[in-house]
N, C-alpha and C positions, 0 to 999 in steps of 0.2 A: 718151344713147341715139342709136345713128345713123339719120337718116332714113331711112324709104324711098322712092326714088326710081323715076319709071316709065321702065323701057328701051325702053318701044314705047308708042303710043298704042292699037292695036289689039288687042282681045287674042280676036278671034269667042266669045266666050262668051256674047254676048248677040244671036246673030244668029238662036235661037230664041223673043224676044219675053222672054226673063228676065234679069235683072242679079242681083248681090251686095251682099248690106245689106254693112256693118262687120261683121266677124267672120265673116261666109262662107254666113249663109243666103241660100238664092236667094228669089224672088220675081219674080212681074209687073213686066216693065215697066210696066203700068197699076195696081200698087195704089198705094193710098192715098195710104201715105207714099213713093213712087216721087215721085209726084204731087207732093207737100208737097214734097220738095226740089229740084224742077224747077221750082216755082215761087221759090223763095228762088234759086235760083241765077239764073233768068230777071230778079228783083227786083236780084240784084248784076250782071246786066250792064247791067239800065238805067241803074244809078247810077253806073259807069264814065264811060256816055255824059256824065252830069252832071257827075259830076268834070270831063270834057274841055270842056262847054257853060257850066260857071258861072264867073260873073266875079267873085263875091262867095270871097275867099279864104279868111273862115270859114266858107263854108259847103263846100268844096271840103276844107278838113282834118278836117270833120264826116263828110264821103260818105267818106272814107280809112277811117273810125273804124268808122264802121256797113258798112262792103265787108269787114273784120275778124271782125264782128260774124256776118254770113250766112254767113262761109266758116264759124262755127263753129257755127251754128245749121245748117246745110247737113250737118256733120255726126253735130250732136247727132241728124236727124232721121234720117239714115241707120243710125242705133246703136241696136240696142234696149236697152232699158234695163239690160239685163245685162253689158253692156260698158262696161270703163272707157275716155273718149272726154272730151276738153276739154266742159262743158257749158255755155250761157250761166245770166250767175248775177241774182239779185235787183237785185245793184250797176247792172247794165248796166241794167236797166229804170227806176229811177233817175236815173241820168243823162241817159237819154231825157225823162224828164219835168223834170227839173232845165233840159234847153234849150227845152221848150215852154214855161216856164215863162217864162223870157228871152224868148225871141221874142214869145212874149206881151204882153209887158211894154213891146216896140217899138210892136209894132203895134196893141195896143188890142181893144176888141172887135167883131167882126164881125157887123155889122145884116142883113147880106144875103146872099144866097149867090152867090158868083163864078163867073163860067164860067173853066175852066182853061185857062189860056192865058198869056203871056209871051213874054219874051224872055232868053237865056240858057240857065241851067240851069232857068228856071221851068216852063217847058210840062214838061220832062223830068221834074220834079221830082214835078207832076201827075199823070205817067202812073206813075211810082215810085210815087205812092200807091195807086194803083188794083191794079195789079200785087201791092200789098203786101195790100191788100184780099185780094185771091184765095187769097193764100196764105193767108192765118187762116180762111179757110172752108176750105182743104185739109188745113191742121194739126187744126181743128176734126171733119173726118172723118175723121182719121187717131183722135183722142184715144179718139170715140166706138167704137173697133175694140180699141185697145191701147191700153199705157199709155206715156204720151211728158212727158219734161222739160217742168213747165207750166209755167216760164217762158220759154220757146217761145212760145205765144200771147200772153203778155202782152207781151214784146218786139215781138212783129210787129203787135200790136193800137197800142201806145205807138208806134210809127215810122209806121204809116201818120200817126196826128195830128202828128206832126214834122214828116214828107214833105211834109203840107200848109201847115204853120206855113215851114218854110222857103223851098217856091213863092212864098210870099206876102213873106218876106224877099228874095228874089235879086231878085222883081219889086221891090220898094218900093225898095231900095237901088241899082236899075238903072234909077229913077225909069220905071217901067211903071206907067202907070194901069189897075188893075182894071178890067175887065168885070162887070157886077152882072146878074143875071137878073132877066128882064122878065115879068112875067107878065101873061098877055093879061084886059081884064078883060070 
């Protein structure tokens, strides 16, 4: 099947506040799942940034894997469900947990709660989780509307704890010592 390919970036179709899901209905730029994949795609240019900031080499072919992962979650979300469209599948979420699972396993369990912060891809990695937070409450008001591939949330839910387990990796392997939160007494 041959691609389709874009001859212009521009196409003013959306210069009265509305854009085109997959398949050709229009919609708000402000609904829901507008929303939902404007945060999944804001979540894959942070982790760009971290591909380019992290010094840890598996964790840089990890960010490859999961940048993959949002361009098809990006588009699962723009599809409604009556379109045939790559989906994310069980497998992937999985193997999301298959590497916390690892990282885990490095780092031990965690007594205290950290402030985010590093060196490297770490700090980046932190604000990837957060970002990825947002989106599961976006896909979350999206599900409560229509009905959307739920392994959607469970993927985005599974990478935030990644995103954090691997902060905690780039730091520890870039010999970053944790910041631990202090609470006042």
């Amino acid at each position: 099947m041959a691609k389709k390919r874009l001859t212009r970036i521009y196409t003013r179709t959306g210069d009265k506040g509305e854009t085109s899901l997959i398949g050709g209905k229009r919609v708000s730029k402000t609904s829901a799942r507008v929303e939902a994949y404007g945060d999944v795609d804001e979540l894959n240019s942070v982790l760009g940034i971290v591909r380019a900031e992290a010094q840890d080499i598996e964790i840089k072919e990890i960010i490859t894997e999961i940048q993959n992962d949002l361009f098809i979650i990006g588009a699962d979300l723009a599809s409604p469900n009556e379109i045939q469209v790559h989906r994310i599948s069980k497998e992937k979420i999985k193997e999301l947990e298959g590497m916390i699972d690892k990282f885990f396993q490095e780092l031990g369990p965690l007594k205290e709660f950290i402030l985010p912060s590093g060196r490297g891809g770490g700090p980046y990695l932190h604000l990837a989780r957060t970002v990825s937070r947002r989106a599961e409450r976006r896909i979350v008001r999206v599900m409560e509307e229509e009905k959307v591939n739920e392994n959607v949330l469970a993927y985005i839910n599974r990478l935030s704890d990644l995103l954090f387990m691997m902060a905690r990796i780039e730091n520890k392997r870039g010999n970053f010592e944790e910041t631990y939160v202090r609470f006042n007494k």
